[in-house]
N, C-alpha and C positions, 0 to 999 in steps of 0.2 A: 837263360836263352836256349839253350840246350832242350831244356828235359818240355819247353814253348813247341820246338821241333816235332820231338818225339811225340807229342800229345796231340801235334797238324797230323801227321803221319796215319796214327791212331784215326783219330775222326775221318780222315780221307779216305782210309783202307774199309772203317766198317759201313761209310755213304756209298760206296763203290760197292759191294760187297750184296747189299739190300736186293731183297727178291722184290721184282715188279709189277703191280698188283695189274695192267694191262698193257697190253700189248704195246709197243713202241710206232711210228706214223710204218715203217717198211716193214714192219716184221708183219707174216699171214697171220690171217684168224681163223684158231681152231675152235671148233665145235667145244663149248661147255654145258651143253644141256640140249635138251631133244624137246619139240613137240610134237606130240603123240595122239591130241585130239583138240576136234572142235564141236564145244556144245551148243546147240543152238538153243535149246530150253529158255525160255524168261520167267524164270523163277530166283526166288534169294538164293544166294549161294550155286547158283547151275550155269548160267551163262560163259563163254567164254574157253580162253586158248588152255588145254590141261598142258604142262610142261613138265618136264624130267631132268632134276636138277641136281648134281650133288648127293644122289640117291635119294631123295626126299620127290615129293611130287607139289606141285603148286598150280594157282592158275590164274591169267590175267584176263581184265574186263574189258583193254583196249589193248594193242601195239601199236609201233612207231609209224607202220607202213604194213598196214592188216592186210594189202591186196598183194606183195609180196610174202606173204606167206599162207593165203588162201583161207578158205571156211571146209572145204574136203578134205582130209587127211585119211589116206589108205595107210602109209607107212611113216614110222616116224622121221621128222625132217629135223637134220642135223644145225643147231644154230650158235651162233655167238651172243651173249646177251649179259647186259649189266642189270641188276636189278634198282630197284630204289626201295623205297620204304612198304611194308604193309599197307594196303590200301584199306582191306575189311577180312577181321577175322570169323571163317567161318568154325571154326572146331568145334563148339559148343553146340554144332547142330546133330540131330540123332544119325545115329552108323548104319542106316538104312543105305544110306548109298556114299558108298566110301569116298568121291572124288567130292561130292558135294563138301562134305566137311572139311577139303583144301581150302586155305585161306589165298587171297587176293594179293597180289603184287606189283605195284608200278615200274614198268619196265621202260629203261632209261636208253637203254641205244641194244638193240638188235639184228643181228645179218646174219641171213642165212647161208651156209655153206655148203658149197658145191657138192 
C-alpha cells in the first residue's frame, strides 16, 4: 500500500512538472516566428507568406485570416503561429532563388502580435 503511495506521488509530481507545448486560455501569446515577406509571383514554389521560424525559414500558400496580416510587408510582423504538416516540398528545386526552394506548410492557428 505504501510503496501504491509513493508511485501516485511519482507520476503526480512528473504530470505536474511537464513543459507545455501552448500556451494556456489566460496566459498572452508571444511571438514565435516573424513574417518577413509576401510573394505575389504564381509560379511552383513562389507564391505565398515567406516566414521566420525557429531559425529556419518556410513559407505558406494560405493563412487562417490572410487580410489580418496583409499582402505588403515593409517590416517583419511579429506572430504566433502552430504549424501543421508539410503541404509541398519545395527543396529539390535549383538554388537560383533561395526562398523558392522553402517548402510549404499548413498553418493551424495564427495571431498576430502587437
Amino acid at each position: 500500500m505504501r510503496s501504491s503511495k509513493i508511485l501516485f506521488i511519482i507520476i503526480l509530481a512528473s504530470a505536474l512538472s511537464c513543459k507545455k507545448d501552448s500556451p494556456s486560455a489566460g496566459d498572452p501569446l508571444k511571438a514565435n516566428a516573424e513574417i518577413v515577406a509576401f510573394r505575389p509571383e504564381k509560379c511552383g514554389c513562389c507564391w505565398g507568406w515567406v516566414i521566420r521560424m525557429d531559425g529556419d525559414t518556410i513559407k505558406a500558400d494560405s493563412l487562417p485570416d490572410p487580410d489580418a496580416i496583409g499582402y505588403t510587408i515593409i517590416t517583419p510582423i511579429p506572430v504566433y503561429l502552430e504549424l501543421g504538416g508539410m503541404k509541398q516540398d519545395c527543396s529539390s528545386l535549383p538554388k537560383t532563388d533561395p526562398v523558392a526552394t522553402k517548402s510549404y506548410y499548413s498553418i493551424r492557428k495564427l495571431d498576430r502580435i502587437p
